[in-house]
N, C-alpha and C positions, 0 to 999 in steps of 0.2 A: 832955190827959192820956190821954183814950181811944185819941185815934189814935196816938200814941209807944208803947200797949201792943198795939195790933192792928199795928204795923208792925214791931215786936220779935217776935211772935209767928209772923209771916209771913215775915220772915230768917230764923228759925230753925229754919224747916220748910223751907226753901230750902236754907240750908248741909247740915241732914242728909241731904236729896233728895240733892243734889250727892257728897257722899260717902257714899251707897248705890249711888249710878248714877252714876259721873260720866259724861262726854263725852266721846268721842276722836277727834271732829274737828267738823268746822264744820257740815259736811253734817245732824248728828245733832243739833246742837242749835239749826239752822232747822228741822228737823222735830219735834221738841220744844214748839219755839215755834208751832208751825199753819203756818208757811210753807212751801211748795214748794220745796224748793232747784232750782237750774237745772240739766237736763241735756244737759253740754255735748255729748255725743254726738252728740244728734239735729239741735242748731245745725250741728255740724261736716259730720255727712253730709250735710246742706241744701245745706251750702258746695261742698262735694267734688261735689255733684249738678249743683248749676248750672254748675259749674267744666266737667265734664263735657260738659254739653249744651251749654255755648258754644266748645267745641273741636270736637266735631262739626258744628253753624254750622259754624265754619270751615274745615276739612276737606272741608267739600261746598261751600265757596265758592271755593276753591281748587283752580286744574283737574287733573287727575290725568294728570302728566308723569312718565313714568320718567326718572331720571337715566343719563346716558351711563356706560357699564362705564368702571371705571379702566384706563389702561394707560399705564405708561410710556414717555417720552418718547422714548426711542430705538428702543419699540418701534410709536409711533403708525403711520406709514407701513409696515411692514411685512404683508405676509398671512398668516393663520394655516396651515400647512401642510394640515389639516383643510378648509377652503374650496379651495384649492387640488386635493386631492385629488379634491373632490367636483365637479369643475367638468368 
């Protein structure tokens, strides 16, 4: 009997809490509750970090070749006027 009036007592300072303060999202009422909610931020730039520094690895593992200039096909065999000039 005691405890259905100490737990009636305890609802109802709960329900009034709630609609004095409610809650507007998730984050506010793990913090409410004593928990730390998770910040995804600093997961993500960990992510982004490492992501980085295993591209650069690669990059330096990778030998550094310039790619041949474009030029089309009917102009491959021909000389640039410019090198001609200068010869």
């Amino acid at each position: 009997m005691e405890a259905r009036r100490s737990m009636c007592r305890q609802s109802a300072g709960a329900d009034v809490r709630s609609l004095l303060y409610p809650v507007s999202n998730e984050r506010e009422a793990l913090k409410r509750q004593g928990v730390r909610p998770k910040n995804h931020h600093v997961s993500n730039m960990k992510v982004i970090q490492e992501l980085q520094q295993q591209r650069v690895q690669q990059q330096a593992e990778r030998p550094a070749t310039a790619p041949d200039p474009f030029k089309m096909a009917k102009f491959r065999d021909v000389e640039s006027q410019v090198a001609r000039r200068l010869r």
